[in-house]
C-alpha positions as CSV (number, residue, x, y, z in Angstrom):
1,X,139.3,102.1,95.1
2,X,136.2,101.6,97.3
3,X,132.5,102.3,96.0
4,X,132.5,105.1,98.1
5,X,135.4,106.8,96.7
6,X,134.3,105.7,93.1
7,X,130.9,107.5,93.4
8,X,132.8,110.6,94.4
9,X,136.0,110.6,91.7
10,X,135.0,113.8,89.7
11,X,135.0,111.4,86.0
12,X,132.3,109.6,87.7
13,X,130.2,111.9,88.3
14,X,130.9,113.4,84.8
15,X,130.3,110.4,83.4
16,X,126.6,109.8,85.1
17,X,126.1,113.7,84.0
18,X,126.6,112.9,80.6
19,X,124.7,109.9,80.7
20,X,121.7,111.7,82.0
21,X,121.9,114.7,80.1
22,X,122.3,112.9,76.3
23,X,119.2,110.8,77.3
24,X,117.3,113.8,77.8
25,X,118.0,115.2,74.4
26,X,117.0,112.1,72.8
27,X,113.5,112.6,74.6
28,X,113.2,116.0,73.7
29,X,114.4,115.7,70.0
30,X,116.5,118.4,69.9
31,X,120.0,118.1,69.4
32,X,121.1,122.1,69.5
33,X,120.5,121.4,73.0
34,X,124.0,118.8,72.4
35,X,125.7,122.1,73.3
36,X,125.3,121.9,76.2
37,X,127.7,119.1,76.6
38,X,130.8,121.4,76.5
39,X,129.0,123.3,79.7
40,X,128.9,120.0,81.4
41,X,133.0,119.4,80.3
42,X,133.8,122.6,81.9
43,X,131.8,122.0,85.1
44,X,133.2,119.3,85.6
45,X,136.8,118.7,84.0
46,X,138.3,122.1,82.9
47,X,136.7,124.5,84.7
48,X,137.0,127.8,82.4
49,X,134.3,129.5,83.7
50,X,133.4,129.9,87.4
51,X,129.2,128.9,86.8
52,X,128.9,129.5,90.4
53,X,129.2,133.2,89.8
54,X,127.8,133.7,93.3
55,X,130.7,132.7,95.6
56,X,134.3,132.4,94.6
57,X,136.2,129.5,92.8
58,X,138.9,128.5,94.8
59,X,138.0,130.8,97.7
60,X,136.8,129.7,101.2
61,X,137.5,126.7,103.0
62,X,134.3,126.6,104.7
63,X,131.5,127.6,103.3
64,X,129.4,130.8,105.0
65,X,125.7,130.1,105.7
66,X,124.5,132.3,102.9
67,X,126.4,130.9,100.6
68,X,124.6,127.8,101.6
69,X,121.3,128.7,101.7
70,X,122.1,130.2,97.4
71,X,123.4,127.1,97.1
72,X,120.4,125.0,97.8
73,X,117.8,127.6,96.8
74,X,119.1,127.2,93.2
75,X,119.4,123.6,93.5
76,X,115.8,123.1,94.5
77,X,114.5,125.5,92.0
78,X,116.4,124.1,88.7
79,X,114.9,120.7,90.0
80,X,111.7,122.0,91.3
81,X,111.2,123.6,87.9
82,X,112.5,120.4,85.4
83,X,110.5,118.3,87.2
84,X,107.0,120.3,87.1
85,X,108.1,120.7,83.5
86,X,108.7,117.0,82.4
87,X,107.7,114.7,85.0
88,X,104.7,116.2,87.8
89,X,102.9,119.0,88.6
90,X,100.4,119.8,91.4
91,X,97.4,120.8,91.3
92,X,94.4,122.3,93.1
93,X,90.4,121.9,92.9
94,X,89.1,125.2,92.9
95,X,85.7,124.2,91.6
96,X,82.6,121.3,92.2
97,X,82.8,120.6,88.4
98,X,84.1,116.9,89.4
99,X,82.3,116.2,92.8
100,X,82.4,113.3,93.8
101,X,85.0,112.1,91.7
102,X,87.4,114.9,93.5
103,X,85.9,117.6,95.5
104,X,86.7,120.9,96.2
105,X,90.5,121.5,98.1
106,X,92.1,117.8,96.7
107,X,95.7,118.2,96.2
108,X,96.5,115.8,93.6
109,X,99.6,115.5,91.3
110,X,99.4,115.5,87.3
111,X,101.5,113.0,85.6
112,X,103.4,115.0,82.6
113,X,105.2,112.0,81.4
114,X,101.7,109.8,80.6
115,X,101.0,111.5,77.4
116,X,104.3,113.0,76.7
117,X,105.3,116.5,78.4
118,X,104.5,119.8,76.5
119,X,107.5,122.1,75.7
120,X,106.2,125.8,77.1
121,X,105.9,127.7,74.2
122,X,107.2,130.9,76.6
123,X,109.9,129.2,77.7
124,X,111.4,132.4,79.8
125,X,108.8,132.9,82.6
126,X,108.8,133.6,86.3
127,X,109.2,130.7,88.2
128,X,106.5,128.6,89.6
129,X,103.8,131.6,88.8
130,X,101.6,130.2,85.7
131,X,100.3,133.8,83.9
132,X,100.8,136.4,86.5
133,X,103.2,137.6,89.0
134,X,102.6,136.9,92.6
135,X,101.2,140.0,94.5
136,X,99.9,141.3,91.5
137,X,96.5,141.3,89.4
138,X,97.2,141.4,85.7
139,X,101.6,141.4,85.4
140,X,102.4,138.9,83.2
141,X,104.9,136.4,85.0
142,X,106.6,135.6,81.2
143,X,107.9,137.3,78.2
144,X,106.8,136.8,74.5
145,X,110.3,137.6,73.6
146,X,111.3,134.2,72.9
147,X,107.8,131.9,71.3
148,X,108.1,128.3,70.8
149,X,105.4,126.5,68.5
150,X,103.7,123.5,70.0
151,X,105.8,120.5,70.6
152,X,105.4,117.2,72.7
153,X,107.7,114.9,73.6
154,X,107.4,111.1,73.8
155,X,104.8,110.2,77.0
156,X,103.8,106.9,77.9
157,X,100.3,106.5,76.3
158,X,97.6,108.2,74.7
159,X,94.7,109.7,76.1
160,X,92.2,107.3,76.5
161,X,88.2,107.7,76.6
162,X,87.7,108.1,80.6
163,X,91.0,109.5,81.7
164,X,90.5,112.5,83.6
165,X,92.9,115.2,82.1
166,X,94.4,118.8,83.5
167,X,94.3,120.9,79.8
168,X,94.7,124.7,79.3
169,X,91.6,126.5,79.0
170,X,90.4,126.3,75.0
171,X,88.6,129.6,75.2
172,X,91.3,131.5,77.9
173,X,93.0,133.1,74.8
174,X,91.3,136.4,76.0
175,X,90.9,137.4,79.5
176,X,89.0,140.0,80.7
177,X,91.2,140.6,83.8
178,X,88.1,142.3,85.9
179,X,86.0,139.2,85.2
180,X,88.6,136.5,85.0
181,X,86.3,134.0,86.6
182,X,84.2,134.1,83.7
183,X,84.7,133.6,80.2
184,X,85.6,136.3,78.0
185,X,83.4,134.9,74.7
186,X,80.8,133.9,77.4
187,X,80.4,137.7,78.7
188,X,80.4,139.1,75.1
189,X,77.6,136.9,73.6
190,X,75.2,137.2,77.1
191,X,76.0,141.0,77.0
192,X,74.9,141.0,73.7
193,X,71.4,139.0,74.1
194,X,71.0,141.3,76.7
195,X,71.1,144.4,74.6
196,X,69.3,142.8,71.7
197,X,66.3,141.9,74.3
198,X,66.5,145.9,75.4
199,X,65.9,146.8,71.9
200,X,62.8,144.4,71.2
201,X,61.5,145.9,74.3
202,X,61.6,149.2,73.3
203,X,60.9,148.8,70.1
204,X,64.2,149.9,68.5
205,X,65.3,148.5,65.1
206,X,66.2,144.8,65.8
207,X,70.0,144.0,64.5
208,X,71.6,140.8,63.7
209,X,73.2,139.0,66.4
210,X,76.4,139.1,65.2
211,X,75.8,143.2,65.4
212,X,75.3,142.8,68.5
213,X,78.2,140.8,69.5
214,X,80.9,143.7,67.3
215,X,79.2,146.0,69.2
216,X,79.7,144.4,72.5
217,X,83.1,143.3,71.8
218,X,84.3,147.1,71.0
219,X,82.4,148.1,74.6
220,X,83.7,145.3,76.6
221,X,87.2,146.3,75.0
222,X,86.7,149.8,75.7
223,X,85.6,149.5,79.4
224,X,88.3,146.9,80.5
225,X,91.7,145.5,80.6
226,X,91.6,142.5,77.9
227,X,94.8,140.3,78.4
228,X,95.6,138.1,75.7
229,X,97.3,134.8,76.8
230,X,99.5,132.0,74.8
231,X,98.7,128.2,75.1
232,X,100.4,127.0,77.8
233,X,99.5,130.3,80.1
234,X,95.7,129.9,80.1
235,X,94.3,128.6,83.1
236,X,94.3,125.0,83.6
237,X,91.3,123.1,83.8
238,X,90.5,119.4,84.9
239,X,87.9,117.2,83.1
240,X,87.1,113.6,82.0
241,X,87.6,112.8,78.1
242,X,84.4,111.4,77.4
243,X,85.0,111.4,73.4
244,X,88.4,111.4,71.7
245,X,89.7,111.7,68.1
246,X,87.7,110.5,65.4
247,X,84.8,109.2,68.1
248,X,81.4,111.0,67.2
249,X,79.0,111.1,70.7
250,X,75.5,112.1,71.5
251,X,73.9,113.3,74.7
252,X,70.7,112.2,75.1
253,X,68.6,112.6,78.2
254,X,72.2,114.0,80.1
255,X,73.3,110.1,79.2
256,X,76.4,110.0,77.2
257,X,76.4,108.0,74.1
258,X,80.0,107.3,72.5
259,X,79.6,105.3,68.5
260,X,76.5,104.4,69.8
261,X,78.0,102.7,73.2
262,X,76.3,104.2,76.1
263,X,78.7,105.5,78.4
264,X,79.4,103.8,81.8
265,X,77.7,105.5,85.0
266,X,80.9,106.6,87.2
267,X,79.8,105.1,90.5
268,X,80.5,109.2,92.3
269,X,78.7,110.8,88.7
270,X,76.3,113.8,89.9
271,X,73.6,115.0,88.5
272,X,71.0,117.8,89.9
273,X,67.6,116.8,91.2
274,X,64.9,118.2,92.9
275,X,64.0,117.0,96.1
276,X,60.2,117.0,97.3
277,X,59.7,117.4,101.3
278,X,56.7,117.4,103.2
279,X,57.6,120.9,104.7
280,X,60.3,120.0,106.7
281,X,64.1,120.7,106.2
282,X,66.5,118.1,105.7
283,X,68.6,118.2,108.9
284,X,72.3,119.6,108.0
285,X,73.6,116.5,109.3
286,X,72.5,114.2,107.2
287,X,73.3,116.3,104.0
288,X,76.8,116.4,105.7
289,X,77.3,113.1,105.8
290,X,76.2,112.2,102.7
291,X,78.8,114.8,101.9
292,X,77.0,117.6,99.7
293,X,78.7,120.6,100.5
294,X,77.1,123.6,102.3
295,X,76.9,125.9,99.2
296,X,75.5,122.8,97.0
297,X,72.7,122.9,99.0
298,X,69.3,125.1,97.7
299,X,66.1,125.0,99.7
300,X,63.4,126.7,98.3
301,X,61.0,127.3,101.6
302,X,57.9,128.4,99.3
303,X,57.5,125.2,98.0
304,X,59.4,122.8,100.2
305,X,61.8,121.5,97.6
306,X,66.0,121.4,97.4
307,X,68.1,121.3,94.4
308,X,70.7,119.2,95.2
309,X,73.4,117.7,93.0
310,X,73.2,114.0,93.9
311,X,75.1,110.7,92.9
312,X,72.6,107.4,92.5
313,X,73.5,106.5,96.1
314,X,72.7,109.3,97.4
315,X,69.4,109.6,95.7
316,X,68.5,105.6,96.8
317,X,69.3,107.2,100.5
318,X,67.5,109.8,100.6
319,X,64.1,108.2,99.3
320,X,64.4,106.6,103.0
321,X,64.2,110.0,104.3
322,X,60.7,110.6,106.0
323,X,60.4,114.2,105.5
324,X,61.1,113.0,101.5
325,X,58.1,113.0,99.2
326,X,59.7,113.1,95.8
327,X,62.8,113.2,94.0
328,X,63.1,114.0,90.1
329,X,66.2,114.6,87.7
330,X,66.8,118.3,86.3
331,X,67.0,118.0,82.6
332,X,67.3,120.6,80.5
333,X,64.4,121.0,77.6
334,X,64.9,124.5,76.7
335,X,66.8,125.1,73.7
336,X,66.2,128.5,73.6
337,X,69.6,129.8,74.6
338,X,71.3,127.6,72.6
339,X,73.0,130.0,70.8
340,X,74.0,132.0,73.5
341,X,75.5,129.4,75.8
342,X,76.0,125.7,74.2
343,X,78.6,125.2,71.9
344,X,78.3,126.0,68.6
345,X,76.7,129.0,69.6
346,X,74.4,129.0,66.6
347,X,70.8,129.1,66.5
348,X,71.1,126.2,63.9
349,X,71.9,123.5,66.5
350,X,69.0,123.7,69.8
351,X,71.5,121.3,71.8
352,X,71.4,121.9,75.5
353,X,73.6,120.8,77.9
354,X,71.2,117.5,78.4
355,X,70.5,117.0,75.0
356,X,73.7,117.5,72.8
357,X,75.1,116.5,69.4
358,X,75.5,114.5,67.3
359,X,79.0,115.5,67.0
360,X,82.1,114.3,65.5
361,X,85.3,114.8,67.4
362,X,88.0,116.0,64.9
363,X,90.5,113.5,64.1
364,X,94.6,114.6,63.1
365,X,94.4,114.0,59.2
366,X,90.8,113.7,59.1
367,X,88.4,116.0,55.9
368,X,85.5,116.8,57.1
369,X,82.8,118.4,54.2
370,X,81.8,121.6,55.1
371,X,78.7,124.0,54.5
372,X,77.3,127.1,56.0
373,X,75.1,124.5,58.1
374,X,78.1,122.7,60.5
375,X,80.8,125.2,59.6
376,X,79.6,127.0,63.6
377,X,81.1,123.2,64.7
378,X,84.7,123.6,63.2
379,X,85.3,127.2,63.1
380,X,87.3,128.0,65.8
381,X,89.3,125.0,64.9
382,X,89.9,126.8,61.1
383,X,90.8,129.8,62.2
384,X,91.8,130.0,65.8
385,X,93.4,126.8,66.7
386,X,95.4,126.0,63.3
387,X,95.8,129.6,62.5
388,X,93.9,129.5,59.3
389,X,92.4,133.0,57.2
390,X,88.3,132.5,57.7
391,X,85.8,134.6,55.4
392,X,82.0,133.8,54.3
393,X,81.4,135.6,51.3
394,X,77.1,134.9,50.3
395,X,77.2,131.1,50.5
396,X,80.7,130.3,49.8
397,X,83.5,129.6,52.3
398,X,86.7,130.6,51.5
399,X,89.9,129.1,53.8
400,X,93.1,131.2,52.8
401,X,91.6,133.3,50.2
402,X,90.6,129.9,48.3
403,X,87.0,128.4,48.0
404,X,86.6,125.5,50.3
405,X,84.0,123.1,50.5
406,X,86.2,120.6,52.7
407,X,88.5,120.6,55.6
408,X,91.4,118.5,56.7
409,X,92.2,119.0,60.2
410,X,95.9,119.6,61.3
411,X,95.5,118.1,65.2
412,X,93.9,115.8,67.3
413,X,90.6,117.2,69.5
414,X,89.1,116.0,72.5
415,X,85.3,116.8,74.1
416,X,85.8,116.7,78.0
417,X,82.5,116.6,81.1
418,X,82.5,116.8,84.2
419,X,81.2,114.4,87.1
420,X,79.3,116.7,88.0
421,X,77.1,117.1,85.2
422,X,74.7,120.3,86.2
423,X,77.7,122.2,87.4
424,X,80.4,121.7,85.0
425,X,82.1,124.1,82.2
426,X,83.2,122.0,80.0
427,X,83.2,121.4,76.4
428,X,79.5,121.4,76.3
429,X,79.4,125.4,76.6
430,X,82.7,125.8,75.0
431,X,83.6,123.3,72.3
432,X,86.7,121.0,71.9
433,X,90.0,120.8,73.0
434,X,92.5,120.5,70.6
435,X,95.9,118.8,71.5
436,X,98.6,121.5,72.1
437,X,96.2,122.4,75.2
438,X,96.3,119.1,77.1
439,X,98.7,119.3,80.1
440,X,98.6,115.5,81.2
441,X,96.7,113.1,83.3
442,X,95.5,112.8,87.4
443,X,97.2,110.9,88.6
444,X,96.8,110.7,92.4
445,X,95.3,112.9,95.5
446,X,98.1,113.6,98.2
447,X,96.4,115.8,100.5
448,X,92.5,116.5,101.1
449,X,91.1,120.2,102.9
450,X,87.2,120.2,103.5
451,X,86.7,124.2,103.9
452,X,83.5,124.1,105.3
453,X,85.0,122.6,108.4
454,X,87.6,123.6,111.1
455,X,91.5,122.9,112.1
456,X,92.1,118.8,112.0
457,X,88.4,117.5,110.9
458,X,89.3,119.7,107.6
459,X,91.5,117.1,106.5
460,X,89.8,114.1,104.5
461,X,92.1,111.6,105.6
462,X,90.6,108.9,103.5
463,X,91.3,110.6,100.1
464,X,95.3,111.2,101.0
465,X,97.5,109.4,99.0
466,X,94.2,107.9,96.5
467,X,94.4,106.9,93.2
468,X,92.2,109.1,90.7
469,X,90.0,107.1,88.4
């Protein structure tokens, strides 16, 4: 028997089937799914049950073109859909929050298999439409009949301080699907400042602020459609971990400090600075080609001065610029709104987004003590995120119904920045993200669209086919 003739025999291919098949269930640690063996038999040996339900068994010699065309659609989307489940997904950049590191319209691919892939916890969705069906605004693309709890199979490393990670939104639980650009806890606290500040104004009774926010919640939930999303349907987002399990880090000055190590400057890191000129505008050309993008760029005629986001190089080349006179780095004193937009949201802790922390990154196993003081730091984790019953009674914290004055924390937590430091929502404004929410690492950019220019020139043909670091 040639090779040829081998590869084809029908116990052959059962064979390499089965092969395949039981190594997947020993990856996914599940062996219900061993079942499934006696639909591979039949397939392929006796044949019960015509799976092909779409064309006939022993029917046509030659096969008609539609038949054809079912054939290879289902093909392509059983593979198309196990292999963005468990091995690669793409991705776009919809947002500057990484500039330079990746700009706006990379295409890059997310390795699933680098820190083990995620088991969808609504396993019985729409395919390739992540939360809602194409064409539409607010259908759901999956149903909650069938909900899986979190689950990871075996990947090939951990996630290491650095690695730029694609994670489910932490705080996309709760969409409002009129505003979905913005975030839903985000609109209800600002909403609520805001009608606070029209009450000291008028001299109304002043409430607390967590009035404000019950009140604003039941409006916000009155005047729109709130959808309420599982894990693995928020929106993804794409970040560097800066601080991982058990790390405690400090922002000082917008410089990242990790156990005390100062974090490395990423050579393409942005930050915003003001840019002094002598009344003249920068020409457009040479903003281009140091490659700040058109809507990056704010020129404030009045007093001759941009605010750009700039990485170091840029800011050494542009202090050659004649029409220059001064360049300085935004940093954000003002802890005023601390409670309203830096995580934790409490009037306790005047972090900004410059000037953050110290913080300790939760750590799977880890007891942390807890009081009324850093309790704004952990509990989302307590009650949203491991699903635990919250109350403050007075000064006593009760978890469960029982009096707690510690915590042990069920899963791993990471704090995740962007590059682009000025122009980044990330864990700064919206706290950690806990493990069940990571989706796996960047891997690589395949294709590159510049949408400020035109036809060929939008393609950056030196970022295809990059490495992401």
């Amino acid at each position: 028997m040639t090779l040829k003739e081998i590869l084809k025999h029908k116990y052959f291919k059962f064979s390499l089937t089965v092969l395949i098949y039981v190594l997947w269930v020993i990856w996914i640690k599940n062996l219900w799914f061993l079942l499934g063996l006696l639909v591979i038999v039949d397939m392929h040996i006796t044949k019960y049950v015509n799976w092909t339900f779409w064309k006939k068994r022993n029917g046509i010699e030659k096969k008609s073109a539609l038949i054809e065309w079912v054939d290879a659609l289902i093909f392509a989307v059983i593979a198309a859909t196990l292999i963005r489940m468990f091995f690669i997904e793409a991705y776009t950049i919809p947002t500057s929050s990484m500039e330079k590191t990746l700009l706006v319209g990379d295409y890059l691919f997310v390795s699933k298999v680098s820190y083990g892939p995620k088991m969808p916890n609504t396993p019985i969705s729409f395919p390739f439409a992540h939360h809602t069906l194409p064409l539409t605004k607010d259908k759901k693309s999956y149903l909650e009949w069938i909900k899986r709890p979190y689950k990871r199979i075996a990947g090939l490393s951990d996630i290491k301080r650095d690695d730029i990670v694609v994670f489910n939104f932490p705080a996309g639980d709760t969409v409002v699907v009129e505003m979905q650009e913005k975030d839903y806890y985000g609109i209800i606290r600002e909403n609520a400042y805001e009608y606070m500040r029209r009450d000291i104004q008028m001299g109304n009774p002043i409430k607390s602020f967590d009035e404000y926010i019950d009140i604003m919640r039941k409006l916000v939930w009155e005047k729109y459609k709130i959808v309420v999303r599982p894990v693995d349907k928020r929106e993804n987002y794409i970040k560097r971990c800066v601080a991982i399990p058990g790390d405690t880090m400090v922002i000082s000055h917008g410089q990242v400090y990790v156990n005390g190590q100062k974090q490395d400057h990423f050579l393409k890191m942005q930050y915003d600075y003001f840019v002094k000129t002598n009344g003249k505008e920068i020409n457009a050309k040479h903003l281009e080609k140091l490659d700040i993008a058109v809507d990056d760029r704010r020129f404030i005629s009045s007093s001759s001065l941009y605010e750009l986001p700039l990485t170091n190089e840029n800011v050494e080349n542009l202090k050659n610029f004649p029409t220059v006179t001064n360049i300085s780095r935004y940093e954000n004193t003002n802890a005023n709104m601390a409670n309203i937009s830096i995580f934790p949201f409490s009037p306790d802790f005047e972090w900004t987004e410059d000037n953050f922390g110290p913080l300790y990154i939760p750590k799977k196993g880890a007891t942390v003590d807890l009081t009324l003081k850093n309790l704004p730091l952990y509990s989302r984790i307590i009650e949203t995120y491991e699903r635990n019953k919250l109350v403050v009674k007075g000064d006593i914290i009760y978890i469960n119904d029982v009096p707690a004055n510690t915590y042990t924390f069920k899963m791993d937590y990471y704090f995740m920045m962007g590059d682009n430091r000025h122009k980044s929502a990330d864990s700064r404004y919206w706290g950690f993200v806990p493990e069940d929410h990571i989706v796996g690492k960047a891997v690589f950019i395949w294709l590159s669209l510049d949408k400020d220019k035109n036809f060929l020139s939008k393609i950056r043909w030196n970022r295809m086919f990059s490495l992401i670091h």
